[in-house]
C-alpha positions in Angstrom: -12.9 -43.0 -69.4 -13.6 -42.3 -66.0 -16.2 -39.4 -64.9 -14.5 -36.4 -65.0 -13.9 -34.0 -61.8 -15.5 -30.6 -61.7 -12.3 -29.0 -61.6 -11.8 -31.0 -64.8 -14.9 -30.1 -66.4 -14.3 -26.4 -65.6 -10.4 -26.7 -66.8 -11.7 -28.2 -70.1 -14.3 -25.4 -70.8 -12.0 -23.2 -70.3 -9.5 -24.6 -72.9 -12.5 -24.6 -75.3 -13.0 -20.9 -74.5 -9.7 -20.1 -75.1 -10.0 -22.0 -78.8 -7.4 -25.1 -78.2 -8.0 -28.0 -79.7 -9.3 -31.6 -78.8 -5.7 -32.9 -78.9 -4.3 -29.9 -76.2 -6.8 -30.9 -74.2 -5.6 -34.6 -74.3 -2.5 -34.0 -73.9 -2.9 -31.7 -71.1 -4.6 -33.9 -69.1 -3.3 -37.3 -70.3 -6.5 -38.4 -72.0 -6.6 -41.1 -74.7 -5.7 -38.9 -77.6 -7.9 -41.5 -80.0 -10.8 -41.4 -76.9 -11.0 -37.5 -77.2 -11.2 -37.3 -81.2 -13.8 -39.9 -80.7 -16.2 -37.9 -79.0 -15.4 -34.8 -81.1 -15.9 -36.8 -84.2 -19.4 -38.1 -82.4 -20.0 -34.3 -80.8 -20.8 -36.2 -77.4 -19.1 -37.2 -74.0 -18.0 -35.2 -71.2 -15.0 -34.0 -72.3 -16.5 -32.7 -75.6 -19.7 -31.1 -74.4 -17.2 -29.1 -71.4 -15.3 -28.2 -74.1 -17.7 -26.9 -76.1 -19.3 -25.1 -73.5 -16.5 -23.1 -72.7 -15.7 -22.5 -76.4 -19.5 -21.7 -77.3 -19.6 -18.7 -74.8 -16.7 -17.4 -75.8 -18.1 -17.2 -79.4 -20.9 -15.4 -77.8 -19.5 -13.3 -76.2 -17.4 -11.8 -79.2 -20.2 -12.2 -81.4 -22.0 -9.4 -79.0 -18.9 -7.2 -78.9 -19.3 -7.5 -82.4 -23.1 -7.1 -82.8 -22.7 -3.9 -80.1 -20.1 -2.7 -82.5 -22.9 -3.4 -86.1 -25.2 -1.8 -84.3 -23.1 1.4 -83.5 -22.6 1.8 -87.2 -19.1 0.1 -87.6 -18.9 -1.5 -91.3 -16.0 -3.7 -90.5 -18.6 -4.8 -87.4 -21.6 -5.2 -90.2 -20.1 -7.3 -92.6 -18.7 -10.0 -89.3 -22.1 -10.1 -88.2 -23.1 -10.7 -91.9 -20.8 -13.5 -92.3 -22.0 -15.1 -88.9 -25.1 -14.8 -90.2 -24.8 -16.2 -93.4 -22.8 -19.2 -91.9 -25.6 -20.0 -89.6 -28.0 -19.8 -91.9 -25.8 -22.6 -94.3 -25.3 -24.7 -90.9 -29.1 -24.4 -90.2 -30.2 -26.1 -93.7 -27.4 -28.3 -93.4 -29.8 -29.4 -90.4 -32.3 -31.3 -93.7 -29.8 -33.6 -94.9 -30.1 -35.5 -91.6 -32.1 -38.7 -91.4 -34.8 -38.6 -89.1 -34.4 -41.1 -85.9 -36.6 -43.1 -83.4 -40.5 -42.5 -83.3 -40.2 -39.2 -85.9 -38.5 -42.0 -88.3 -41.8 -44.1 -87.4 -44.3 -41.6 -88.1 -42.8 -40.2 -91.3 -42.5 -43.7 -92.7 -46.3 -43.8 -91.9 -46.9 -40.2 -93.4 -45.2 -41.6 -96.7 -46.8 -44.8 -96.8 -50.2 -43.0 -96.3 -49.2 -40.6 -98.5 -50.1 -37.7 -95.9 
């Protein structure tokens, strides 16, 4: 796929911050539909890391709203931020079942072998 155009780039974030998906994007700009879930499957390429830009601020910015509202005593407010807490938490130990990779992998393999 060729290099994307800023306009592009900036057209694709803001499809992600608006929350369509990898095939609206596609089709919107006449991308590979099988290209596109590739590099959302791989969480990679340009058209994946614009996307997720866009839709990553977005979640930041309702997740202050939100957090603004917790902290201002709403319960409804308390119990989101509660939840996107927990989930992140769940996400961040999902973070151990990956293998390390490169020189890490190296010097762990060492560590074990050594028995450090």
């Amino acid at each position: 796929m060729n290099s994307l155009t800023q306009q592009q780039k900036d057209d694709i974030a803001r499809l992600g911050r608006l929350g369509f998906s990898y095939r609206d994007v596609a089709l919107n700009f006449g991308f590979d539909i099988a290209e596109v879930a590739r590099q959302f499957q791989l969480e990679q390429g340009e058209i994946y890391e614009n996307w997720f830009r866009g839709y990553l601020s977005a979640q930041a910015e309702i997740r202050q709203t939100v957090l603004d509202a917790a902290l201002n005593s709403s319960q409804p407010a308390i119990l989101q931020m509660l939840k996107y807490y927990a989930m992140t938490e769940q996400t961040n130990l999902d973070a151990f079942d990956y293998e390390p990779t490169g020189q890490n992998q190296a010097e762990n393999q060492h560590r074990t072998d050594t028995g450090e």
